[in-house]
N, C-alpha and C positions, 0 to 999 in steps of 0.2 A: 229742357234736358237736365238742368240742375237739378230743379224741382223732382224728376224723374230719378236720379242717382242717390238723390238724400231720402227719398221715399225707400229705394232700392237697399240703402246701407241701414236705415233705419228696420226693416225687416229684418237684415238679416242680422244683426244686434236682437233684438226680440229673439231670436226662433235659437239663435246660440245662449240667452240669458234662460229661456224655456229648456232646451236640453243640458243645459250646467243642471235647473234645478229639478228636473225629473230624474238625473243620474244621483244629487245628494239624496233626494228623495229615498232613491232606491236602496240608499245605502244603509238609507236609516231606519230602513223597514226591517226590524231586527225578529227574526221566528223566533216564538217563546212556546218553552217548554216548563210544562207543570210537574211538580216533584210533592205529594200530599208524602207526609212521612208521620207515622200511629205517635212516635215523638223523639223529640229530643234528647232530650233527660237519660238518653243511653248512649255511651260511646259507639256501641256499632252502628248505631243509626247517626249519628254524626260524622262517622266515617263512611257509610252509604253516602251521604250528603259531599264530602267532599270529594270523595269519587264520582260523582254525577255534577258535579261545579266543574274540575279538573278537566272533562271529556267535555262537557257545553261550551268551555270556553276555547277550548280547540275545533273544537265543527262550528263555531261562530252563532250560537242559539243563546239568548236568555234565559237562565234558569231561575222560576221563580217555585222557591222554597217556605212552603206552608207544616205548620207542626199542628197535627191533631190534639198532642197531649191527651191519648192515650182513651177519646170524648168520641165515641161515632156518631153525638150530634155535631159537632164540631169537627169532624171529618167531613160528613155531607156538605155543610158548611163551604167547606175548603174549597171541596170540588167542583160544588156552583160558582163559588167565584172565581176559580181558574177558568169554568168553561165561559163566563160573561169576559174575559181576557182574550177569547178566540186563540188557546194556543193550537200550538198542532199535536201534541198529544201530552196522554196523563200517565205521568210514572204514581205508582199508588203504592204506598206498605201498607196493607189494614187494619186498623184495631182489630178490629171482628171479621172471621170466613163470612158471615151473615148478614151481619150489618152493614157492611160494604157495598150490600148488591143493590140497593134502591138507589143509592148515589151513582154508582155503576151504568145504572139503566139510562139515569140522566144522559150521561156520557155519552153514552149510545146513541140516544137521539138527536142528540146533537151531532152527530158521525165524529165523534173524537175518537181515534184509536187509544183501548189504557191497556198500560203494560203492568203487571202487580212484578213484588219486587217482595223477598222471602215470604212473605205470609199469600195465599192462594183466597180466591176468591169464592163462595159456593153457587154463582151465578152471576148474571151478566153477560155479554161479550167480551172476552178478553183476548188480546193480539196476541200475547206473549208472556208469559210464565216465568220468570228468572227466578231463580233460589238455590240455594248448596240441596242436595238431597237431603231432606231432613229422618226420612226411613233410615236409609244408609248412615248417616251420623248417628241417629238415637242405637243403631244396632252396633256400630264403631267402639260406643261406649261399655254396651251391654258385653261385649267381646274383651274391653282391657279387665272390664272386674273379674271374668274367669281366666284371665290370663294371671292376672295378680291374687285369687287366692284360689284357684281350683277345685278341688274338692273339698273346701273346706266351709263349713257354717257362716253363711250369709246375710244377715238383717239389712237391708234394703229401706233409706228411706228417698222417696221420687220426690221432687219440689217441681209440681210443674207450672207452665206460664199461664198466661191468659186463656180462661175456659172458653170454648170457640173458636181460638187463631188456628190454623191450619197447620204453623210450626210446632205449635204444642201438641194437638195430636200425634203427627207424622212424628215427630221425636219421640213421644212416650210410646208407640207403637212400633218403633225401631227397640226401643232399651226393652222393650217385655217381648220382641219376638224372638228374642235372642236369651233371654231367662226366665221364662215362664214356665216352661214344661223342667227347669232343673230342681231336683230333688232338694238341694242342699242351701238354697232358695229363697228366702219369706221377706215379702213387701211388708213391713213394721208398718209404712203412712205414707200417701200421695193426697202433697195436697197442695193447691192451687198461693203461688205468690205473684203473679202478673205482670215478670219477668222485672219485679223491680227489687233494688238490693234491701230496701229498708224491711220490706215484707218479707224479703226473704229469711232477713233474721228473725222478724218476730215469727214467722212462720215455724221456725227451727227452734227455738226457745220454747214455745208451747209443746212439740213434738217430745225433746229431751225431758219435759218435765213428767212424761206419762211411760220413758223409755229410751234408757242408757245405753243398752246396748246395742250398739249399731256399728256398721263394718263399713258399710258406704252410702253415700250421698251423693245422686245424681240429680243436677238442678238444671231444668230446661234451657238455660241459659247464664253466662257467666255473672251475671248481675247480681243474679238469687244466690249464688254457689259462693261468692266471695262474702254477703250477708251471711249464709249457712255455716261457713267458715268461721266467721270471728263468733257464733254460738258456739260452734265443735271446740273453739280453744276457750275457752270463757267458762267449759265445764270440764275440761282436760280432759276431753274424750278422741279415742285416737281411731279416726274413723278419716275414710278416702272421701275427698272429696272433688268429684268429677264437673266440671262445667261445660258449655255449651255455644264458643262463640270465636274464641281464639283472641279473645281483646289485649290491649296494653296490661291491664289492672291483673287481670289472671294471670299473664306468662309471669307479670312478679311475684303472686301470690305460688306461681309453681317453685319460680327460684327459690324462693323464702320457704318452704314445706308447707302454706298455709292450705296450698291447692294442691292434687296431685296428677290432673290431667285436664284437656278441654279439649272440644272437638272444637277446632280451628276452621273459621270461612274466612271468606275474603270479600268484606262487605262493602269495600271500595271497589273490588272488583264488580259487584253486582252495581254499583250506583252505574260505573262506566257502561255497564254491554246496556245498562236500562238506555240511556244516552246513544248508543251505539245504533242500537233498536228503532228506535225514535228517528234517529236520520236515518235509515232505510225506509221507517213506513214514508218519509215523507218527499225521499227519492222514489216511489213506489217498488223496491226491490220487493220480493219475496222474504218472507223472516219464519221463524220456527217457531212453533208453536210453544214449545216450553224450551230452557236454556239451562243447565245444570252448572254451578261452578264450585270448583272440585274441592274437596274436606281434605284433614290428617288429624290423627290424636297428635297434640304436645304434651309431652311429658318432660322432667328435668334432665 
């Protein structure tokens, strides 16, 4: 009977040592979510980044944060080794609409839902869409410059971002659907700096050197536009200059008069609803196809 009762306690020791560590077990089974971001090296995408940290660590998910640096081989890269991670899905910004899409397709096979996050993808499957309207913003901008000098004589020079992103499209097709048909009008030069500020000045440096006269400066993003800026003072040319993002660095450059407008997102807002997204596909709610979040020009 002894023998029988210590057999009895000793099971049930076991089967309570077994359910302690199936319950740590459980605990430590932590859902990871993947965040490939085109790069670092710009404050909206590191404010993306910390709005999608800020929201993972409130819904209890691991966010593991990969930097393309700007490389769509080193993008694809990224994304096969998230998917060998088995997360439960992929938040994406992409270097490239185009280059995106084989890494993409990966994804796919793997049944990993990806959500792109401002720049759009030109194939694939994609869950979900998040991005500020970039039509609407590039056309926001095209609206302050007739606000600010009307009917008067226009030189126009575009700085845009990277040839291929989908943001630089949809923005240069907002700012020209809204000043293209005006009379009073003339695009001087649009030319590609890849939304980084160093290019952006030498980009504007070359530009000034072939043509002084110029009224404004709209640069796909505030990166280029704050480079574009320190060439406009550097030749004492007193020309507007518009950016495209609503960062730290520009609202002081508005204070200062280096800047004199930027269409303002909320890139930590986009990092969060990505995050948000992410724990619905994997509550299996229903989610939206695409997700807007909302613009305004700042001015001083």
């Amino acid at each position: 009977m002894r023998s029988f009762k210590k057999i009895l306690s000793l099971s049930l020791i076991a089967f309570l040592m077994i359910g302690i560590f199936v319950s740590c077990s459980r605990k430590t089974d932590v859902r990871k979510i993947g965040l490939v971001l085109s790069t670092l090296n710009n404050p909206f995408f590191v404010s993306m980044k910390d709005g999608a940290e800020k929201k993972a660590n409130e819904l209890g998910y691991k966010l593991i944060v990969l930097d393309s640096q700007n490389d769509p081989v080193k993008e694809r890269s990224n994304i096969e080794d998230l998917i060998q991670l088995n997360v439960e899905a992929l938040l994406i910004n992409p270097t490239d609409s185009d280059a995106v899409i084989k890494a993409i397709e990966v994804a796919n096979q793997s049944n990993i839902p990806v959500i792109t996050l401002d720049r759009q993808s030109n194939g694939g499957k994609i869950t979900t869409h998040i991005a500020s309207d970039n039509i609407k913003g590039g056309a926001m901008a095209g609206e302050f410059v007739l606000e600010k000098f009307g009917n008067q004589n226009i030189n126009i020079v575009e700085i845009q971002g990277i040839p291929g992103a989908s943001a630089t499209r949809d923005r240069g097709n907002g700012f020209h659907s809204v000043l293209d048909d005006k009379s009073n009008v003339k695009f001087i030069s649009s030319q590609a700096a890849d939304f980084d500020r160093q290019k952006g000045l030498s980009v504007m440096e070359n530009i000034i050197q072939g043509n002084k006269d110029i009224q404004v400066v709209f640069a796909h993003n505030d990166e280029m536009a704050l480079g574009a800026a320190k060439a406009i003072r550097a030749n004492n040319i007193d020309a507007v200059v518009i950016g495209f993002d609503g960062g730290d660095d520009a609202l002081e450059a508005i204070e200062s008069n280096e800047m004199q407008a930027t269409v303002a997102q909320q890139p930590n807002l986009i990092g969060e609803l990505g995050i948000q997204i992410a724990d619905k596909i994997y509550n299996k709610e229903s989610v939206d196809k695409e997700i807007a979040a909302d613009l305004k020009i700042v001015t001083k």
